[in-house]
Phi, psi and omega in degrees: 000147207276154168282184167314287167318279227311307197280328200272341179298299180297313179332288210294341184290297190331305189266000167265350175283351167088033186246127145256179165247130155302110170215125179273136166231144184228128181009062182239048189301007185247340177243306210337295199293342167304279176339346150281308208259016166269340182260321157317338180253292154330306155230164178269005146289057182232151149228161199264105176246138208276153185235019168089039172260176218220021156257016197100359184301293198314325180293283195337312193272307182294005177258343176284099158249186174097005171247145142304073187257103216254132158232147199243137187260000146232167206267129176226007154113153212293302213264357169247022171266315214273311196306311177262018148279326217280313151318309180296291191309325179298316197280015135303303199133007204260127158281325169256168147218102174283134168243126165235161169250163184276021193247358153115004201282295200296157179245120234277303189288002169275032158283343191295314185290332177287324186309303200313300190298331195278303168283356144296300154278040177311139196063035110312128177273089153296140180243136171299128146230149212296128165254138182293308213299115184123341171275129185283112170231166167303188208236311181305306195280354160247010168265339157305357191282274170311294185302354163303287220284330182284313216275332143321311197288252181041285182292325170215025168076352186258160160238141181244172188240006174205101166293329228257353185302143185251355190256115188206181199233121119279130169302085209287342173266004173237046206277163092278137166083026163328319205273298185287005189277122176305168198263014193229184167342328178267353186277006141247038169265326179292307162329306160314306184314291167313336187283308197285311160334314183280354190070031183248113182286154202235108187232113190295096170252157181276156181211152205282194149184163202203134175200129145354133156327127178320306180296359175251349200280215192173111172202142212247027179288154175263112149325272193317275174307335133317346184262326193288301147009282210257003168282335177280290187345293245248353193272314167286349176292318180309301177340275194302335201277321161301315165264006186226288207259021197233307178290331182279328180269352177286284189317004193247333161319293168328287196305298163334280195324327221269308179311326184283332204257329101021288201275299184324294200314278180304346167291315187265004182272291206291007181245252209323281192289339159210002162290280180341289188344285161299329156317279157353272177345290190315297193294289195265020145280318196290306182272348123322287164315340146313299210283310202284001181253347186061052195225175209219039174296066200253311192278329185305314192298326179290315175307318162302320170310304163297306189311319167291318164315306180297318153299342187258336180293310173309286217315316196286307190260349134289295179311314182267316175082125183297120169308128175074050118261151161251131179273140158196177222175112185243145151275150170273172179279152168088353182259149188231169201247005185286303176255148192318143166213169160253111180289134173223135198235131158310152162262114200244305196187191204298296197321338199309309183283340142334299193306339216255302201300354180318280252276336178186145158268043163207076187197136194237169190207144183258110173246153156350168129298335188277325170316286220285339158289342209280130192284337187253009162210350184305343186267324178273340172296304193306286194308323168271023202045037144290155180217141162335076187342323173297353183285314155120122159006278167320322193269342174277331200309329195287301189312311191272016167268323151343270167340276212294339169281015170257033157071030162284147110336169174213130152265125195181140184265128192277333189270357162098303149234164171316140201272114149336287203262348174094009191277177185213097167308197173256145207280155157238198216282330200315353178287310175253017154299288191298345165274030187245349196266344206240009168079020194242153181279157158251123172285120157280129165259147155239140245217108165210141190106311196317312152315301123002301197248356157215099180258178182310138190041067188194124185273344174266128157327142181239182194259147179146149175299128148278152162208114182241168189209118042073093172245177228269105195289167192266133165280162220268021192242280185340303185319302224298333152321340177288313201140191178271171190309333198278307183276322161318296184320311201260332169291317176291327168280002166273328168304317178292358195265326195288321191272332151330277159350289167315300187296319216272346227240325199288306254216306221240023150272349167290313206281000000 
């Protein structure tokens, strides 16, 4: 059993994540109230929407406090309850929505697993999906089951293993086809439907479920007439998945290709194709002219090199700005770049060093060998003294101690490589060796989205907030206070999951 701390700690996520819960009931005075106040205990945040029932459920619920109870004064069926919860919650202020039902099937405490699921997968519809095994069902209730998950694949090309499931998170700002949503049972297969159409990815996790001896239960499914329901349903969605939703996923396709091939496009004009160049020019005419003059412009050329980087990194990511992301980029006050530090950043993806490089041009990065070798900008890194991780920390140390008395930063990723899921691995130490060998604070950056709009092993662009932010640096008194580099290592990275957290909490009821 979960403690006290535990539940108020998810109680307090839940609700810095903008997530409450939903539960429509139609005459379920025999379940409602565990199932509410059981749910009360998992979040702090539900609301009730009453579907007009005429067994005692409206008392029941009025006697319960700490809930939101919308009541409807006739039963007007499962898919216009979700709707005006689903109402209720925007005009809260709620980003998220868990929906359950009130007849007692759902386990409360699997709110943990949506929670789980919701910062793994943000702005993402989690599906409950039921596991059956050991459960008595009709013959009826599993070929609707089936005959669900095909006509869902049918319809959007995706296959899920429970349409019929009710325990699910919606993203509430990316619901489609509200205004159109039927009022009974099938309106949340059509959510779905509208949702996959829209390009709002749908990720399946198991939830426990429970039902009653056949002879106990209480259900307000109609076989017959509910089934011809969602069978007229499912004929017009087959309709729509050809003229609607088949043209929405072509077009996202499209939109995808056209961004990536866009942002590349103004990246190699404006660096490559007429920055690089003149550079290229600059750097070995200028040392030919060193050699036939016997003189040295070794450090200017390096000042260009930096400058360029820096400039063209605002240009692609402020000025010009990657299409259908939004960029921003907070400083904490007071902090400046006049003196050396080791900027230490999470890692998401190719973009992380664009994000960084905004903020000043005296500032170097320990990169790849594949960075530091690449025959079409390797030559402008190399000039600009990144140096390669494989040389190995000690042996790098004179140069980037070097570095930091011409007033460079040292840039370096404590996890060492890019984040698959946007998750924030674990720091090793190099980071904070070279500021304990070279006398230097550490700037922290936090780093979000990038991963999101280019993630690992992926060639396209996605749509989505970058956001970065410049935090308050840690001094070389504090580290030493921490412990040794090893402990050093590990308080920052719970400070970064913790402040990750923060952000993700921050970012993602906008999106």
């Amino acid at each position: 059993m979960p403690t006290t701390d535990t539940t108020t700690r998810q109680q307090q996520l839940l609700h810095d994540r903008g997530i409450c819960a939903i539960i429509p009931t139609y005459n379920n005075a025999g379940t409602v109230a565990d199932v509410v106040r059981q749910t009360l205990l998992q979040c702090a945040d539900v609301i009730v929407v009453n579907d007009g029932s005429t067994d005692g459920t409206q008392q029941i619920l009025a006697d319960i406090g700490g809930i939101t109870l919308v009541n409807l004064k006739e039963n007007k069926g499962k898919g216009t309850a979700l709707k005006e919860g689903f109402r209720k919650a925007m005009e809260m202020g709620f980003a998220y929505a868990i929906t359950l039902d009130a007849d007692g099937q759902h386990y409360p405490e699997d709110i943990a697993l949506f929670l789980k699921a919701n910062q793994e997968h943000p702005g993402e519809m989690i599906i409950g999906s039921r596991q059956m095994e050991g459960v008595v069902r009709s013959k009826g209730s599993n070929f609707a089951n089936n005959f669900s998950n095909f006509w869902f694949y049918v319809q959007t090309g995706q296959w899920l293993d429970d349409t019929q499931t009710g325990y699910r998170l919606y993203p509430l700002k990316k619901l489609h086809g509200l205004s159109f949503l039927t009022s009974r049972y099938e309106a949340e297969l059509e959510l779905m439907v509208f949702a996959s159409w829209h390009g709002v990815s749908l990720h399946a996790i198991p939830v426990r479920v429970y039902y009653p001896a056949p002879e106990e239960r209480v259900s307000h499914f109609r076989p017959t007439k509910d089934f011809t329901r969602i069978s007229i349903l499912n004929t017009v969605l087959c309709f729509l998945a050809v003229v609607y939703g088949l043209p929405l996923r072509i077009g996202r396709f499209l939109m995808h290709f056209l961004r990536t091939f866009y942002t590349l496009f103004v990246f190699l004009v404006s660096c490559f194709a007429v920055i690089t160049p003149l550079i290229w020019l600059y750097i070995y005419g200028s040392r030919l002219f060193d050699w036939l003059t016997h003189s040295d412009h070794t450090e200017h050329r390096r000042k260009v090199a930096h400058q360029v980087i820096y400039r063209v990194s605002r240009f692609v990511m402020i000025h010009h700005g990657i299409p259908g992301t939004t960029f921003r980029h907070l400083i904490a006050k007071g902090v400046s770049f006049d003196q050396p530090k080791v900027v230490i950043c999470n890692h998401q993806s190719h973009l992380d060093l664009m994000c960084q490089l905004i903020f000043t041009p005296k500032i170097i990065f320990l990169t790849k060998s594949w960075v530091w070798n690449n025959p079409s900008y390797g030559f402008l890194i190399r000039n600009a003294e990144f140096y390669p991780v494989l040389d190995g920390i000690d042996e790098l140390l004179p140069k980037l101690r070097s570095l930091a008395d011409r007033g460079y930063s040292i840039g370096v990723f404590p996890e060492g490589t890019r984040s698959k899921d946007c998750k924030i691995a674990r720091f090793h130490q190099g980071a904070f060796h070279i500021a304990e060998q070279l006398g230097l604070d550490i700037q922290p950056m936090y780093l979000y989205g990038a991963g999101k709009i280019l993630p690992k092993k992926t060639y396209y662009l996605r749509k989505g907030p970058i956001h970065i932010e410049v935090g308050t640096p840690v001094t070389r008194k504090e580290l030493e206070a921490m412990g040794d580099t090893l402990q050093q290592a590990s308080w920052m990275h719970q400070h970064y999951l913790e402040k990750y957290e923060a952000l993700c909490n921050k970012i993602e009821q906008d999106v």
